[in-house]
N, C-alpha and C positions, 0 to 999 in steps of 0.2 A: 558174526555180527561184531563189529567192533567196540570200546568199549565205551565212546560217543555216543550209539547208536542203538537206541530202545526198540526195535522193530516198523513194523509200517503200520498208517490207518489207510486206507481207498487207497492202496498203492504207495503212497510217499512214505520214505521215513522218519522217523519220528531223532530228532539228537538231543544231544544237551540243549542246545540253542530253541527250541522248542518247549521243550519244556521248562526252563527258564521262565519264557514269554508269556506260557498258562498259570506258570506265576505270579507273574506281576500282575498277570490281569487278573487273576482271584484275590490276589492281596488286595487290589486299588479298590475293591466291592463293585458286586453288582447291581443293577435296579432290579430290584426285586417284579414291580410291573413289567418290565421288559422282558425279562424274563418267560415271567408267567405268559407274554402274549404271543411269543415263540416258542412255546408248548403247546398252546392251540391248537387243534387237527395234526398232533404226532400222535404217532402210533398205528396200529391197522388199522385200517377203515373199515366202519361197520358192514356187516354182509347181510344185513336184514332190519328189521325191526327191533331194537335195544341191542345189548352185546351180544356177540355168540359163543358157543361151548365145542371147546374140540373135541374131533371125533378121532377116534383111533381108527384105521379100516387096512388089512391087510391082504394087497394085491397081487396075484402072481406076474410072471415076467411080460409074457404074451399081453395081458391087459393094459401094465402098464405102457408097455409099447405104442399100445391103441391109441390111447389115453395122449402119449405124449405126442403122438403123428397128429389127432386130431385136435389136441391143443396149438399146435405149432401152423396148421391150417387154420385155425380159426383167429389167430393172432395171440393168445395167452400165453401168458410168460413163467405161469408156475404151476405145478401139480396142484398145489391148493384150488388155483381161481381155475382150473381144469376141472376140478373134483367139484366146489360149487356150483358151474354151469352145469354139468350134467345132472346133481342132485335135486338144483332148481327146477330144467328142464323138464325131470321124471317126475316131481310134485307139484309140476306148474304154477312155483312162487317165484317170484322176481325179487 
């Protein structure tokens, strides 16, 4: 990496010229409302009723294979929302 050149965010690199620019724009201030109204619905989305609490659960190889064939059938995109739908399905909560 050179020494311009801070790494990447989503692929791009990040340079002097970049951060520079996140400069100026912290220095000039933010609107605080503005802000706050683009943090609105960040973060995980709820998977139930109030927050949820993670669960530790450890899988051997063969399951998880299962697991990810019939995530990738069913359209889902992560072990989690894989691990979900099934935990949902076997407690029939939605």
């Amino acid at each position: 990496m050179g020494d311009n050149q801070h790494g990447n965010i989503h692929g791009s690199p990040v340079d002097d010229a970049q951060i520079a620019a996140w400069a100026d724009e912290a220095e000039a201030g933010y609107d605080l409302a503005e802000l706050d109204q683009r943090r609105r619905g960040r973060g995980r989305p709820s998977t139930g009723k109030g927050p949820g609490t993670p669960v530790t659960v450890r899988l051997d190889a063969e399951t998880l294979a299962a697991l990810a064939a019939r995530a990738q059938a069913e359209g889902l995109t992560s072990q989690s929302a894989a691990i979900r739908a099934a935990v949902q399905s076997w407690v029939h909560v939605a």
